[in-house]
KEVEXKOL-55458 format. One record per residue (C-alpha): residue in three letters; x, z, y negated; residue number from 0. Coordinates in nm, 3 decimals. Example, Ala and Ser with C-alpha at 12.3 -4.5 7.8 and 13.67 -1.06 7.14 Angstrom:
<rs>
   code        xx        zz        yy   pos
    ALA     1.230     0.780     0.450     0
    SER     1.367     0.714     0.106     1
</rs>
This chain:
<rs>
   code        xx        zz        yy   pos
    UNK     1.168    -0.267    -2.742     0
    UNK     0.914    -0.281    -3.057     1
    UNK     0.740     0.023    -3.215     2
    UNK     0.437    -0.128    -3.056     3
    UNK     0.630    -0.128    -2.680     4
    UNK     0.783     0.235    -2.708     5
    UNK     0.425     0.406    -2.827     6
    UNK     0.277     0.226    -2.547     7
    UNK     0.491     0.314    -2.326     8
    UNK     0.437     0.668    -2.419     9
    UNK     0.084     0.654    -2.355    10
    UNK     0.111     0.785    -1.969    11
    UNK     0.315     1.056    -1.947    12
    UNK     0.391     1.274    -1.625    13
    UNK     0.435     1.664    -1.686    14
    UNK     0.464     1.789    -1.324    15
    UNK     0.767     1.881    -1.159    16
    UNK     0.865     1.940    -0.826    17
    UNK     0.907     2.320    -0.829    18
    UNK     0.571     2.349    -0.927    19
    UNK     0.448     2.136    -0.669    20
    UNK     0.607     2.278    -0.356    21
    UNK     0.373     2.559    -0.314    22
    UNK     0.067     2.311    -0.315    23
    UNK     0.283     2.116    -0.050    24
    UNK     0.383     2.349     0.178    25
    UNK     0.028     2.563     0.173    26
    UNK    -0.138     2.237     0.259    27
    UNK     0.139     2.170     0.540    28
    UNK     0.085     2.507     0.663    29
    UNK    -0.320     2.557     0.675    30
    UNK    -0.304     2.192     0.797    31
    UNK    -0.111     2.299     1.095    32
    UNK    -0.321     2.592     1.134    33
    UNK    -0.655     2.376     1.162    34
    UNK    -0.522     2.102     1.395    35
    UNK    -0.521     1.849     1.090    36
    UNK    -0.880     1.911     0.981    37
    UNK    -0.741     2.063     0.640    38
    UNK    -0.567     1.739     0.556    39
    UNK    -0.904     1.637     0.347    40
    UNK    -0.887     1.977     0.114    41
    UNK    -0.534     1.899     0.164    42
    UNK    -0.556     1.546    -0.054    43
    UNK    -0.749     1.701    -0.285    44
    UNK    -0.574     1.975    -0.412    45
    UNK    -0.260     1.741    -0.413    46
    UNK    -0.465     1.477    -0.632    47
    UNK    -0.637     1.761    -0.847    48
    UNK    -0.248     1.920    -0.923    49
    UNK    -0.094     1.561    -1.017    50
    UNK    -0.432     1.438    -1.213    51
    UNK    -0.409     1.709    -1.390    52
    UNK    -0.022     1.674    -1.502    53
    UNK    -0.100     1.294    -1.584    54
    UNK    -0.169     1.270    -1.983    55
    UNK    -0.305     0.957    -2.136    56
    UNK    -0.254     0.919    -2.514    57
    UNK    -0.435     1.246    -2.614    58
    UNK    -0.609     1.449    -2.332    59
    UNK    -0.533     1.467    -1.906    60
    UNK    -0.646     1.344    -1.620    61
    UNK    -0.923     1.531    -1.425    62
    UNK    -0.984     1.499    -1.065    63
    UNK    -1.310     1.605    -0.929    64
    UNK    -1.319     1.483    -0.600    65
    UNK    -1.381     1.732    -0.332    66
    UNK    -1.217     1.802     0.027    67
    UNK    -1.547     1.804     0.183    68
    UNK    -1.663     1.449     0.081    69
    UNK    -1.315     1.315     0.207    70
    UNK    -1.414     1.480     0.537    71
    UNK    -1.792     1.350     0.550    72
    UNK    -1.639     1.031     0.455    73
    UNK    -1.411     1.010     0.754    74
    UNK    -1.674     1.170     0.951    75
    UNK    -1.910     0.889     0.895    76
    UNK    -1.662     0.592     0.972    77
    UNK    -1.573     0.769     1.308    78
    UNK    -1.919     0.728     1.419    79
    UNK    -2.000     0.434     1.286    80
    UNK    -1.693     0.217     1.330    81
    UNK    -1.403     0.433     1.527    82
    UNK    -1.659     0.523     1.853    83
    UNK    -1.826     0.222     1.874    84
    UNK    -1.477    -0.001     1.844    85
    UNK    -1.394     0.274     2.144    86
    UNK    -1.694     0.131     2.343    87
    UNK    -1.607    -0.230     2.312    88
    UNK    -1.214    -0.123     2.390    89
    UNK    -1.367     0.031     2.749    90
    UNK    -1.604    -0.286     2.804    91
    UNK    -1.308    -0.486     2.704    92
    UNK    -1.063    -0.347     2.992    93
    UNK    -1.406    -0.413     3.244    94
    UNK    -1.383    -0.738     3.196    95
    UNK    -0.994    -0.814     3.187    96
    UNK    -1.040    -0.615     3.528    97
    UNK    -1.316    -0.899     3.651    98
    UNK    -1.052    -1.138     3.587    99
    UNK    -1.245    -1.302     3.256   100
    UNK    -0.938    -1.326     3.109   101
    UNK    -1.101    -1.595     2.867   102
    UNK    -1.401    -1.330     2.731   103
    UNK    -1.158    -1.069     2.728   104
    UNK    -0.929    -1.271     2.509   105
    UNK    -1.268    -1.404     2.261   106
    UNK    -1.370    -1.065     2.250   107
    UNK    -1.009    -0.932     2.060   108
    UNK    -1.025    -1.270     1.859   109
    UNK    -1.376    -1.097     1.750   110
    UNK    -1.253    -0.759     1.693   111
    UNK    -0.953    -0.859     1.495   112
    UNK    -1.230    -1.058     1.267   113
    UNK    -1.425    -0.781     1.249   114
    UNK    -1.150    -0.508     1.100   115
    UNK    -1.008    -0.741     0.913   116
    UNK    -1.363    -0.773     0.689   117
    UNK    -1.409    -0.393     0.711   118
    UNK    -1.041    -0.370     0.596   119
    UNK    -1.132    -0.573     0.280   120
    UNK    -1.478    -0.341     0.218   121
    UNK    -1.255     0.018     0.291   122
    UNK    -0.999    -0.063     0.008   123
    UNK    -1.278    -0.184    -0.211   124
    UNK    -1.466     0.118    -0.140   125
    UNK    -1.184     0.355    -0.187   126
    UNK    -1.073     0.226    -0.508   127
    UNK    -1.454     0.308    -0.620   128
    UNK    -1.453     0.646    -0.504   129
    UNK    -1.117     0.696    -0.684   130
    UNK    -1.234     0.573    -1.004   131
    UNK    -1.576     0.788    -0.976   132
    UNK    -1.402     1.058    -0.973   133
    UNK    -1.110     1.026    -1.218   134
    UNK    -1.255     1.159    -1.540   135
    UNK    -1.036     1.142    -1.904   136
    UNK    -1.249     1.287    -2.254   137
    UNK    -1.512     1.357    -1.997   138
    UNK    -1.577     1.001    -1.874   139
    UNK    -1.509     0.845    -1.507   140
    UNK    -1.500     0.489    -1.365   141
    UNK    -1.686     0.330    -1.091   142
    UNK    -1.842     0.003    -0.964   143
    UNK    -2.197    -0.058    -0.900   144
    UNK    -2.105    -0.298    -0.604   145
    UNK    -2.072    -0.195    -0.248   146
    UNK    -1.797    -0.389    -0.202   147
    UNK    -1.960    -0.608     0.095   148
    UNK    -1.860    -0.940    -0.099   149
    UNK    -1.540    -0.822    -0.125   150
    UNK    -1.480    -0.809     0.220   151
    UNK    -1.574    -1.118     0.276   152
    UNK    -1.341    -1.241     0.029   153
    UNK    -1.066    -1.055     0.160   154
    UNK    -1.183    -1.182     0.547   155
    UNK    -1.101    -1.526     0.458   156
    UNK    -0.843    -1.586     0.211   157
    UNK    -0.677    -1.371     0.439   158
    UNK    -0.750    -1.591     0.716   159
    UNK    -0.656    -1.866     0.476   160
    UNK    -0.289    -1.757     0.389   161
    UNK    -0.252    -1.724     0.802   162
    UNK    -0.354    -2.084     0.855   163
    UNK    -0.102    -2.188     0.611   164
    UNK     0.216    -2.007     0.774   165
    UNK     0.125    -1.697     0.458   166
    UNK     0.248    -2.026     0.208   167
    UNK    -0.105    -1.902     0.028   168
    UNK    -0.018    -1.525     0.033   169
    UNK     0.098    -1.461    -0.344   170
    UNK    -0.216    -1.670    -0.421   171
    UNK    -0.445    -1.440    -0.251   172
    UNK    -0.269    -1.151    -0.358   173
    UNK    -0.372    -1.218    -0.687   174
    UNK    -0.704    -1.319    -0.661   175
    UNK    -0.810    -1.066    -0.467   176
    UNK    -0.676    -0.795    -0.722   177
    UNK    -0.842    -0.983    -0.957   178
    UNK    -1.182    -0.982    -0.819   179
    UNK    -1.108    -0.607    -0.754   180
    UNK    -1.049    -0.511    -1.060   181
    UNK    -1.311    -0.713    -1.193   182
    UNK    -1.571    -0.495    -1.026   183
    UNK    -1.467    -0.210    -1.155   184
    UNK    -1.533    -0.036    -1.486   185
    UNK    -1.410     0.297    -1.682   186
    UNK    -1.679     0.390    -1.929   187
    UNK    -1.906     0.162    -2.047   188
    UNK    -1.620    -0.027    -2.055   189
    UNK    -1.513    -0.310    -1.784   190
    UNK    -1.173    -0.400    -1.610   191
    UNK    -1.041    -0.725    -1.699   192
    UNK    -0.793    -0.879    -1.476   193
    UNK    -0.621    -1.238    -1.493   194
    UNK    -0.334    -1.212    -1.271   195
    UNK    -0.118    -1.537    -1.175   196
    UNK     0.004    -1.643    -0.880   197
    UNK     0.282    -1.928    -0.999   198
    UNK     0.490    -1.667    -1.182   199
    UNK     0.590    -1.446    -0.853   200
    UNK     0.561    -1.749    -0.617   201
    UNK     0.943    -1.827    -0.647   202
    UNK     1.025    -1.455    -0.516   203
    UNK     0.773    -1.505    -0.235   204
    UNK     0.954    -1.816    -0.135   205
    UNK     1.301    -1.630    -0.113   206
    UNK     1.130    -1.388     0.130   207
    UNK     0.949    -1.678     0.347   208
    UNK     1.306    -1.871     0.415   209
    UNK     1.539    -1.547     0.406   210
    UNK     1.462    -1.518     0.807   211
    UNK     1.514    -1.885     0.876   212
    UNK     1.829    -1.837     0.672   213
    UNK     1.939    -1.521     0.852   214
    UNK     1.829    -1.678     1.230   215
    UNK     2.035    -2.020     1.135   216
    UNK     2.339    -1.793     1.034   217
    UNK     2.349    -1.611     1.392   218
    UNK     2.300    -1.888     1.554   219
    UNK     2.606    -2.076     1.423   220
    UNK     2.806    -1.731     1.466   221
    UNK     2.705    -1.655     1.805   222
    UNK     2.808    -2.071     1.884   223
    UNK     3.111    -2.007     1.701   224
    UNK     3.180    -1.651     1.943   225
    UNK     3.119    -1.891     2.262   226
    UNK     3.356    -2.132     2.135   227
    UNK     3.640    -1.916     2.081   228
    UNK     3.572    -1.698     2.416   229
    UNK     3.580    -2.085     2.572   230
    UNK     3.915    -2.159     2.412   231
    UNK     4.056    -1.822     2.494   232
    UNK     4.011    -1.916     2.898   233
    UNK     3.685    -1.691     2.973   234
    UNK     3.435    -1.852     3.201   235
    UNK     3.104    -1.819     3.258   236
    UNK     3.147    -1.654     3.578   237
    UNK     3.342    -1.387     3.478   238
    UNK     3.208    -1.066     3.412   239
    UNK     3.236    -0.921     3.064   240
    UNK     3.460    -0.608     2.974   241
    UNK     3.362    -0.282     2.875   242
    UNK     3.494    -0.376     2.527   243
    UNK     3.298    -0.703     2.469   244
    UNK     2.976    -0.528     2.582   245
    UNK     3.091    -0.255     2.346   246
    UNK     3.114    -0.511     2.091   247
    UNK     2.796    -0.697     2.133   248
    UNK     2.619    -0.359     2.124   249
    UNK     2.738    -0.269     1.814   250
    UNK     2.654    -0.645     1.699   251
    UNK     2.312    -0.640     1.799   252
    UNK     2.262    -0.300     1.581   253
    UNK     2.430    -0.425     1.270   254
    UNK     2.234    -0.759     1.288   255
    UNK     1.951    -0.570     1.304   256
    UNK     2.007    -0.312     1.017   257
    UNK     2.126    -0.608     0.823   258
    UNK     1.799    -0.840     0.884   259
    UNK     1.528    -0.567     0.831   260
    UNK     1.745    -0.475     0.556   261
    UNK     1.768    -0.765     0.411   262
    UNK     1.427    -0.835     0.466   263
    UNK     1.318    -0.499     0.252   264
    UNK     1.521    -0.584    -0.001   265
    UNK     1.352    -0.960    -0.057   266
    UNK     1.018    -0.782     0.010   267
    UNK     1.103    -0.532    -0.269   268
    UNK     1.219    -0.813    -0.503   269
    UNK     0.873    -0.949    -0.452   270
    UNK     0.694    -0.709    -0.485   271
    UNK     0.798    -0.546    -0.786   272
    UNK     0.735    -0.870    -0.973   273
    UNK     0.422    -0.908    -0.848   274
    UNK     0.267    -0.543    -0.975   275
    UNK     0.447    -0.647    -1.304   276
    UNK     0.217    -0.951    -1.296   277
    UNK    -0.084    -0.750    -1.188   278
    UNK    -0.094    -0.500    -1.421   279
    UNK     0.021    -0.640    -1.679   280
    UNK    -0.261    -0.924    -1.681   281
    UNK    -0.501    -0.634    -1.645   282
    UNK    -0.691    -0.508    -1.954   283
    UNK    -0.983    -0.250    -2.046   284
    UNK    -1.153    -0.297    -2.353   285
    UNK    -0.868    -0.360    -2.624   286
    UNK    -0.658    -0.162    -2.392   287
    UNK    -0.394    -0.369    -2.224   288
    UNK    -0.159    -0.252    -1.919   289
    UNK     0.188    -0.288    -1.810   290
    UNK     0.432    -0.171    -1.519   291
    UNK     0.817    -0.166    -1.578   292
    UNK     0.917    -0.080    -1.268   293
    UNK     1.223    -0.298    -1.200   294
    UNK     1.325    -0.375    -0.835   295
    UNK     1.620    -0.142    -0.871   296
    UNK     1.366     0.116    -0.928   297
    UNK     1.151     0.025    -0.605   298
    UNK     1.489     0.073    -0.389   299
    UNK     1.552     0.368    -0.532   300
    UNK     1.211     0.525    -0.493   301
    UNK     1.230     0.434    -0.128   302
    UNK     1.615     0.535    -0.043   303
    UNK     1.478     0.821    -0.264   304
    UNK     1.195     0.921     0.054   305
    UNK     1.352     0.773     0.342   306
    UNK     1.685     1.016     0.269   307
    UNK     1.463     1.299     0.181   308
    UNK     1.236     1.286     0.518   309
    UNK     1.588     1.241     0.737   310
    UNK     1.753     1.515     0.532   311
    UNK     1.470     1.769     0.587   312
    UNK     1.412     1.645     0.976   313
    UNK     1.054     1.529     0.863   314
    UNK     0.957     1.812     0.614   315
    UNK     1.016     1.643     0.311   316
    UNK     0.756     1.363     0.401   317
    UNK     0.519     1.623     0.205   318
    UNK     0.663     1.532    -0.130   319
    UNK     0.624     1.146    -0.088   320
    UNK     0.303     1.174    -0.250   321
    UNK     0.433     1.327    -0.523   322
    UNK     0.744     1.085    -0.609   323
    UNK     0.523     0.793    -0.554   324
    UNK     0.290     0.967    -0.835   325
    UNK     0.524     1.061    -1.075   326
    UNK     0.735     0.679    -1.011   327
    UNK     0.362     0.495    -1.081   328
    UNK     0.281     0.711    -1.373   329
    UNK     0.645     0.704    -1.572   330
    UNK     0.629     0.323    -1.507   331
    UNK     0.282     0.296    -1.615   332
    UNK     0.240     0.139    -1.983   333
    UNK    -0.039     0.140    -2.290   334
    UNK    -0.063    -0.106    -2.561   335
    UNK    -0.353    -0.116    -2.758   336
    UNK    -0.598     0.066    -2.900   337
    UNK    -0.922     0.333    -2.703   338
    UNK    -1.229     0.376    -2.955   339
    UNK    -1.331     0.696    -2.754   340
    UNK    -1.594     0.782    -3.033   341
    UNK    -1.741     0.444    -2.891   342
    UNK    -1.637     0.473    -2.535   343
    UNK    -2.019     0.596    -2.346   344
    UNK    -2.022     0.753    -1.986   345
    UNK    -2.041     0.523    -1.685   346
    UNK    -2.334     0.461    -1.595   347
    UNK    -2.263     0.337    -1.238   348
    UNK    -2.392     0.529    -0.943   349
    UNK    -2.124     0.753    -0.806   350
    UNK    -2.066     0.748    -0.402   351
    UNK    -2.153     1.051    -0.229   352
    UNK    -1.885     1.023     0.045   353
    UNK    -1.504     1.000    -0.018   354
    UNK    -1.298     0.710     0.095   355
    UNK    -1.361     0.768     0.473   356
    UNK    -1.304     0.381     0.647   357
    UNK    -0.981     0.342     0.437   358
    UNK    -0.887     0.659     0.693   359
    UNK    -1.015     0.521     0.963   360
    UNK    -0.793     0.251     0.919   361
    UNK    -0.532     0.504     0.833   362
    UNK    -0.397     0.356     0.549   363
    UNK    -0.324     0.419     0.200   364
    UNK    -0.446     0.794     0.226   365
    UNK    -0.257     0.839    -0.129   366
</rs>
């Protein structure tokens, strides 16, 4: 590593530690409880203002001034203008599957799944705005002047696109759609740049598109193979199995399972982590350029890290996942370049007044 790589990657550091954390976490778990899940807006916030606040960047922290209540009138909002009328059309769906228009029933999901899949596209725009507006460093916060309504279009049909094509276009519209996110977006008077590739992680994506085929071809020559020697060993077809070869196939079926899915996480994770390497790395602000050295080592152990936490503490320690995923994105998270903040104004786009309420309607990426 140059002089140039090791300030860089000193630029984000992470000062927060887990004993200080736990009484954020556990007061949020309790009170949460308490108010039947309502709390789980102030909940987020206090969480993001405690780990903003132990991110430094070159010379000063993070600040996070989002507020519990405009996560809530967020969510609030996309419950009555998405969740309850989706509900509707769910009841007037079962009607007619009831009539017997199997045919209308069946156009009408084709047009629902349509429809969330645009929305999805506009919620993680949207969210990633709100984020941004209210992430301040020296005094000065992000944002986007764009509603993100041509982003969900963009999202609705490359997304359709990589389906068409068996997901062959997936890494392709991985990347351009985190390009045109980032694109959008600004910090200061200062805009994102982003020029991520697709070629460079396509190879990865390939091993996890044929690993299945692989994995199916493999049990189907071993399960031929099985047959063949139960055939050669006198058993017929007629014969009913023992206790011990059900006992055996049981214990087949499970390991062939752990083993696909597991070898299917593993390829996922090896894809993965080289594309956010790609992604961030081709993204820039300013003179400021970004990089991510996460290695896929690192990804497995971050997630054998929260999987054997949650089943070790029966589901408790689930409340420190945000917190590991924090502190692994930050200490990965890399610098290079130079910030003129003398030169670097206030945003000047128009900050939303609702948090990031149809990303939790969709219940996804809460953190």
């Amino acid at each position: 590593m140059t002089d140039d790589q090791a300030e860089g990657a000193r630029a984000f550091r992470f000062t927060g530690t887990w004993q200080d954390y736990a009484p954020i976490a556990f007061t949020n778990l309790l009170l949460t409880i308490v108010t039947l899940g309502i709390y789980t807006f102030w909940a987020r916030a206090r969480t993001r203002r405690y780990l903003w606040s132990r991110t430094r960047f070159i010379d000063d922290r993070l600040e996070w001034t989002g507020t519990g209540l405009e996560l809530f009138i967020g969510y609030v909002i996309a419950f009555f203008l998405f969740i309850v009328p989706f509900g509707v059309i769910n009841l007037v769906l079962q009607g007619v599957m009831m009539r017997g228009h199997q045919g209308a029933a069946g156009l009408m999901v084709f047009v629902i799944y349509l429809a969330i899949l645009f929305l999805f596209g506009v919620a993680r725009f949207r969210a990633l705005r709100y984020r941004l507006s209210r992430t301040f460093w020296h005094g000065i916060r992000g944002g986007s002047d764009r509603q993100g309504v041509a982003y969900g279009w963009s999202y609705f049909w490359k997304t359709l696109l990589s389906f068409i094509t068996v997901y062959l276009m997936t890494p392709w519209s991985m990347a351009r759609l985190w390009n045109e996110r980032w694109n959008a977006m600004s910090f200061g008077s200062l805009p994102f740049r982003a020029q991520a590739r697709w070629q460079p992680v396509f190879g990865r994506f390939l091993l996890f598109y044929v690993a299945p085929v692989v994995l199916a071809i493999g049990v189907g020559v071993l399960f031929a193979v099985m047959m063949g020697a139960g055939m050669a060993s006198g058993m017929r077809a007629d014969t009913p199995p023992t206790t011990g070869m059900i006992v055996t196939i049981v214990i087949a079926a499970i390991a062939f399972y752990v083993f696909f899915f597991g070898v299917l996480g593993l390829v996922a994770m090896i894809f993965y982590a080289a594309f956010f390497r790609e992604a961030i790395g081709a993204t820039s602000l300013g003179k400021l350029e970004f990089g991510f050295g996460a290695s896929t080592k690192d990804w497995i152990l971050l997630y054998l890290g929260n999987v054997g936490l949650v089943i070790v503490t029966l589901g408790i320690g689930a409340i420190f996942i945000p917190y590991r995923n924090w502190a692994f994105f930050i200490r990965h998270m890399a610098a290079y370049g130079e910030v003129e903040v003398d030169t670097l104004g206030q945003s000047r786009t128009r900050e939303p007044g609702q948090g990031e309420g149809l990303l939790d309607a969709f219940d996804v990426g809460a953190f």
